[in-house]
Backbone bond lengths (Angstrom), bond angles and torsions (degrees), N, CA, C in turn:
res aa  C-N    CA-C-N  psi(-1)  N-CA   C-N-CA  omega(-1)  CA-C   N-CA-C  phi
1 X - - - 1.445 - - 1.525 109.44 -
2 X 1.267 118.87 139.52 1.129 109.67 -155.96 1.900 99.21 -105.86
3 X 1.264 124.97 132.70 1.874 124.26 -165.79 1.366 107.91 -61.04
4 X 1.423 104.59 148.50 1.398 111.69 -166.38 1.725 110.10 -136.43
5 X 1.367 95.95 139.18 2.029 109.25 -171.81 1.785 89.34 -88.58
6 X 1.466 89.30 135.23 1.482 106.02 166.21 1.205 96.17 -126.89
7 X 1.425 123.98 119.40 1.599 109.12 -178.50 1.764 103.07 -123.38
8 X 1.347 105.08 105.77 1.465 117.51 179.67 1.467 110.65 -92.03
9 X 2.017 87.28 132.88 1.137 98.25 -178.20 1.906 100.56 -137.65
10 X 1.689 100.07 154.46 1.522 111.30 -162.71 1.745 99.86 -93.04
11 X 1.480 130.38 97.42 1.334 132.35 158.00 1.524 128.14 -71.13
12 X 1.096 119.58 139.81 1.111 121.81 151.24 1.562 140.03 -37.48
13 X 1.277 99.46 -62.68 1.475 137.06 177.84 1.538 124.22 -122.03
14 X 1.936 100.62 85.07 1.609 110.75 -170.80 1.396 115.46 -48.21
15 X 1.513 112.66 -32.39 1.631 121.01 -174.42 1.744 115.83 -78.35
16 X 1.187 99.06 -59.96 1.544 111.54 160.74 1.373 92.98 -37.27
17 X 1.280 124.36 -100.20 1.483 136.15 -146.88 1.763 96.93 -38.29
18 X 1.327 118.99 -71.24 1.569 123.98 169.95 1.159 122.28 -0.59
19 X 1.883 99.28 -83.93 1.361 105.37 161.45 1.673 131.73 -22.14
20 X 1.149 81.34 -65.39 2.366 101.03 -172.03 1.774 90.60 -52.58
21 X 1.102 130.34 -42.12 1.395 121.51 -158.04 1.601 95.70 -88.70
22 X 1.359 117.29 -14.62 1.292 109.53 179.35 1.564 104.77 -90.78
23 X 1.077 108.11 -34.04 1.525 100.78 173.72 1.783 120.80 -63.06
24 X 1.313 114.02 -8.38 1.130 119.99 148.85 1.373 145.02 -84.16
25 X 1.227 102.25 38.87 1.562 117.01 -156.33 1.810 124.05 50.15
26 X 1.794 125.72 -10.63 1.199 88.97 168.63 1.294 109.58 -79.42
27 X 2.268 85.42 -174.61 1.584 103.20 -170.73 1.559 86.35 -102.69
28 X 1.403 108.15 165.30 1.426 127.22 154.31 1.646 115.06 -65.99
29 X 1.324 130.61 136.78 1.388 108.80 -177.71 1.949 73.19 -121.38
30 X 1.818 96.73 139.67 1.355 100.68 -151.05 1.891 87.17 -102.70
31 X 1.511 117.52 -25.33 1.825 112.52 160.37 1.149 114.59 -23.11
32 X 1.611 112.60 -77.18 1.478 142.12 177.62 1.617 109.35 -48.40
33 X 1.351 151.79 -22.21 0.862 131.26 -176.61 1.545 125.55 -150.16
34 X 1.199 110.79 179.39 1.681 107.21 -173.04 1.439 117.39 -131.15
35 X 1.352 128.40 -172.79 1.166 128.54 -179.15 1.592 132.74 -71.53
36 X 1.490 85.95 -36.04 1.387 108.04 -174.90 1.885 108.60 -122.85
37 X 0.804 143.25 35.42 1.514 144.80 156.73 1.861 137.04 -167.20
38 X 1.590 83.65 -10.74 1.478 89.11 166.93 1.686 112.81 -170.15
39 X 1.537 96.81 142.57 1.692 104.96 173.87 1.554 107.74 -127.93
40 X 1.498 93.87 105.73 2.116 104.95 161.60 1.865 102.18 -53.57
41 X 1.275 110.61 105.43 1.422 103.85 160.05 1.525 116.19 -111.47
42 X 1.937 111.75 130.78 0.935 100.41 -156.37 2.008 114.59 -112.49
43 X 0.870 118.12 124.13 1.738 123.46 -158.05 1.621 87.14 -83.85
44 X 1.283 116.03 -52.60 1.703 115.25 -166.96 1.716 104.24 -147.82
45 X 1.484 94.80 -167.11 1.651 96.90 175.87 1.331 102.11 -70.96
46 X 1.683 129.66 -45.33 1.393 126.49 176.36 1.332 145.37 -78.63
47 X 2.120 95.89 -4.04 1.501 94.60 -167.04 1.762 100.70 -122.84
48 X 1.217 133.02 127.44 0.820 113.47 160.03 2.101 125.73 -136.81
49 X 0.783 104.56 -174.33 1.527 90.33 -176.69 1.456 105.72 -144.87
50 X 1.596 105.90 114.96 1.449 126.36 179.79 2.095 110.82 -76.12
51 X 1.001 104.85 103.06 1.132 124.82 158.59 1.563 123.79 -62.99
52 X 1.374 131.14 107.03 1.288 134.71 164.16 1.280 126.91 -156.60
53 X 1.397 89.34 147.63 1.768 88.31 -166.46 1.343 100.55 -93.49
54 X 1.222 90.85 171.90 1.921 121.99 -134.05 1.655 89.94 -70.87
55 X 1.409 125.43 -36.09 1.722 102.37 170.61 1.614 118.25 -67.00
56 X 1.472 97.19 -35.93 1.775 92.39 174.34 2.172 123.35 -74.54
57 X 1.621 98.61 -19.83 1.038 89.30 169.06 1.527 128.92 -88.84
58 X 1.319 109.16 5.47 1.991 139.91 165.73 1.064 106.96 -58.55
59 X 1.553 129.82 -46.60 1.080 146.34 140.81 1.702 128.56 -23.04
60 X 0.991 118.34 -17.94 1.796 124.92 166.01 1.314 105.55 -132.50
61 X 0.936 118.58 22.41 1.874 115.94 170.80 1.108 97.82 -177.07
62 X 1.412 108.10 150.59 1.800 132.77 173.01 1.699 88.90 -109.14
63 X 1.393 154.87 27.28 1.281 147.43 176.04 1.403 94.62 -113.63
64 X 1.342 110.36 128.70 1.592 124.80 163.17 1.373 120.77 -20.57
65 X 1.355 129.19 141.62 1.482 125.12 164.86 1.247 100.69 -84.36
66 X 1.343 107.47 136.24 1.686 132.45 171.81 1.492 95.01 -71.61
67 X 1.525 112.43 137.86 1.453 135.10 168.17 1.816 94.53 -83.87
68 X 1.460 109.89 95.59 1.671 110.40 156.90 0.909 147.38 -23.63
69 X 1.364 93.03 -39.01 1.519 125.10 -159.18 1.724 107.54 -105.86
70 X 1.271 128.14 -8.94 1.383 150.48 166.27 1.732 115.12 -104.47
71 X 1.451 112.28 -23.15 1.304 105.95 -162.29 1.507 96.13 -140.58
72 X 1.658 134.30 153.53 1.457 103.08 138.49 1.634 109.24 -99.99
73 X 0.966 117.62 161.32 1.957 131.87 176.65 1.116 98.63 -120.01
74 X 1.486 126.83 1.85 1.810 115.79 -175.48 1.454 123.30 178.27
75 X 1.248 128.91 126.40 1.502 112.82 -179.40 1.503 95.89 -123.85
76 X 1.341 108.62 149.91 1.863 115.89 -163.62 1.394 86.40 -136.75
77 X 1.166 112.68 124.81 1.569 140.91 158.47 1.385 131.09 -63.28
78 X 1.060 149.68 75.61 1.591 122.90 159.32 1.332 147.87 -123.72
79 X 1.301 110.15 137.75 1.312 96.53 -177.42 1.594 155.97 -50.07
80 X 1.173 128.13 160.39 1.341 97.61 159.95 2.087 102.56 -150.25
81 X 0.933 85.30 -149.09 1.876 95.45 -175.74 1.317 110.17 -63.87
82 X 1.098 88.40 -67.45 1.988 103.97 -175.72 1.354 127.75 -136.43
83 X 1.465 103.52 167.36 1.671 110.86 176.85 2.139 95.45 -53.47
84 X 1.031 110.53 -66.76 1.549 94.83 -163.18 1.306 116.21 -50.57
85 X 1.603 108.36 -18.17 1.925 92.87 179.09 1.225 112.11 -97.30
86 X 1.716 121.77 5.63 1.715 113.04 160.89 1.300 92.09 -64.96
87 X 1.105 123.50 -71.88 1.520 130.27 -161.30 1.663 100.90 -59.00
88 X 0.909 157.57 -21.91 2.000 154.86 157.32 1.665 90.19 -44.68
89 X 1.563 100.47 -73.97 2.001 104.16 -175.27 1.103 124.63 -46.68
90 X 1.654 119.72 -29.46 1.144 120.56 -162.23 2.109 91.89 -77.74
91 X 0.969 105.08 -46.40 1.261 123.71 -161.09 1.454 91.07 -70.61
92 X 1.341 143.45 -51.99 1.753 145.62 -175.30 1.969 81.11 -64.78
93 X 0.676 120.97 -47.70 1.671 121.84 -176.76 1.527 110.81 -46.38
94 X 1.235 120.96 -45.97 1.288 120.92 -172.77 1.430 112.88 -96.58
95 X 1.407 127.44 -18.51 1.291 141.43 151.10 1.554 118.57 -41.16
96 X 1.611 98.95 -51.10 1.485 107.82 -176.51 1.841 130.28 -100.35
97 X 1.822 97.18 33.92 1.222 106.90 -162.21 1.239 141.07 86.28
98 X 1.052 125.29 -3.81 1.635 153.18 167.04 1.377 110.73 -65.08
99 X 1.510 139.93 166.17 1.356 155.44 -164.96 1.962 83.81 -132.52
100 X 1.134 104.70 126.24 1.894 104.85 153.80 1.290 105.80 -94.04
101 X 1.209 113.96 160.74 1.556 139.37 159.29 1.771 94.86 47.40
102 X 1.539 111.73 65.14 1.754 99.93 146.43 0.994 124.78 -88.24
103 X 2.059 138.23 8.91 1.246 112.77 102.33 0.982 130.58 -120.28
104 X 1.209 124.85 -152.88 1.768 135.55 -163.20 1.547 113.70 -44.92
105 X 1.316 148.43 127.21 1.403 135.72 144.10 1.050 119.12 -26.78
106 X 1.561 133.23 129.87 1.575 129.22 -167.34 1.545 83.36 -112.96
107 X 1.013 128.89 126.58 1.683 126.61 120.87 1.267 126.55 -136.36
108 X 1.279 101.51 139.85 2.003 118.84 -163.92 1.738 81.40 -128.26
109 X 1.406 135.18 60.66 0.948 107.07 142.11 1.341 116.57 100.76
110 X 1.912 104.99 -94.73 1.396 118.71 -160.76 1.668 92.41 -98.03
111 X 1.683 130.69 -14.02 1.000 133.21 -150.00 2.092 90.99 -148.02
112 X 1.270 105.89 123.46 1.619 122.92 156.79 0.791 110.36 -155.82
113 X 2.060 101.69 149.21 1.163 129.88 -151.11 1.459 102.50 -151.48
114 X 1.378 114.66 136.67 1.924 109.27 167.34 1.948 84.98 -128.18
115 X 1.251 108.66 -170.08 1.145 121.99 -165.80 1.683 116.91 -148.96
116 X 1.067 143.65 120.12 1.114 138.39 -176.63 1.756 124.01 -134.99
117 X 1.347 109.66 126.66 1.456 110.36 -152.88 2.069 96.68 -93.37
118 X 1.278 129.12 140.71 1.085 134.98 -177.70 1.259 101.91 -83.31
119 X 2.032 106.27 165.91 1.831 92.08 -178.73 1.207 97.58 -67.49
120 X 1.688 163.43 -1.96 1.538 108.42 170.49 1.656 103.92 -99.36
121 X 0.910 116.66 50.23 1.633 133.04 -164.53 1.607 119.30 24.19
122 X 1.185 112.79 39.35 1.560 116.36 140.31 1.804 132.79 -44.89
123 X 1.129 110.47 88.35 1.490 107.80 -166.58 1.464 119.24 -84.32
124 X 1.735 94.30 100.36 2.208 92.55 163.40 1.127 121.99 -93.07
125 X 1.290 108.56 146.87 1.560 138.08 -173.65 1.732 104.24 -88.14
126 X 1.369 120.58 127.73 1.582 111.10 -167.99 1.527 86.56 -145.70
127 X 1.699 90.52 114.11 1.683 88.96 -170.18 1.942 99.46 -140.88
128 X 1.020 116.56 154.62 1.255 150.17 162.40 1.505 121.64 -69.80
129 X 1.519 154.92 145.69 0.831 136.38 154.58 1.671 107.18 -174.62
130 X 1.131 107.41 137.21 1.791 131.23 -157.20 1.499 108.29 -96.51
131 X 1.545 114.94 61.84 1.487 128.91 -162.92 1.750 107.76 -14.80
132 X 1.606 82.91 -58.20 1.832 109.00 -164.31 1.253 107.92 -58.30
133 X 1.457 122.63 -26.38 1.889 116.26 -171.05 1.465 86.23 -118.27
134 X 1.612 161.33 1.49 0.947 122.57 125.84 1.703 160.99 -5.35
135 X 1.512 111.60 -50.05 1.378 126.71 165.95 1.673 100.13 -79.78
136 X 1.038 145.35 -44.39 1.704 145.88 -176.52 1.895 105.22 -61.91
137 X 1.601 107.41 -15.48 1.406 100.50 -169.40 1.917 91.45 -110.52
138 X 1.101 113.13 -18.02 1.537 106.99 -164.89 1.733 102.39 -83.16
């Protein structure tokens, strides 16, 4: 079996938040979750991102929830096919309540990246990158 990222994060707004992650192409995996405290959203077979709100995520830690939107605690990467579908997500991102680019557009070329923060401002990185012309640009 091959190991798998669950990357939980504490929302405000389970429905809101849902949505925004669906507008990023994941699915909801509906086993994993409920109406009212948590949504499995799923990017691939290995990646997925646990949604819960902030009383259910109290529940795996006694440490304060970080304000997102004051701090970052995390930046999450992912890939995809191409330069035009960072820029498709970035754009379904801002459709679905999201901020694009809180920072800079990266492109070097063999590697681009924009960035888009969710409403509880969790910021993913959605980047592109051309394995093979990598080493020719570094």
């Amino acid at each position: 079996m091959s190991k798998m990222i669950f990357i939980n994060l504490p929302v405000a707004d389970l429905g809101k938040a849902t949505a925004f992650y669906e507008a990023l192409g994941a699915v909801k995996n509906g086993q994993f979750s409920d109406e009212t405290t948590t949504s499995c959203m799923v990017f691939s077979d290995t990646i997925h991102a646990m949604l819960l709100t902030h009383d259910r995520f109290r529940d795996f830690t006694s440490k304060p929830i970080a304000d997102a939107h004051a701090a970052t605690e995390v930046l999450v990467a992912l890939s995809v096919e191409s330069r035009a579908e960072v820029d498709e997500l970035a754009t379904k991102a801002i459709g679905a309540g999201g901020r694009a680019d809180p920072g800079p557009v990266q492109d070097h070329g063999f590697m681009y990246s924009r960035s888009v923060e969710d409403p509880d401002g969790h910021i993913w990185e959605m980047f592109w990158m051309d394995v093979n012309a990598a080493p020719d640009a570094a």
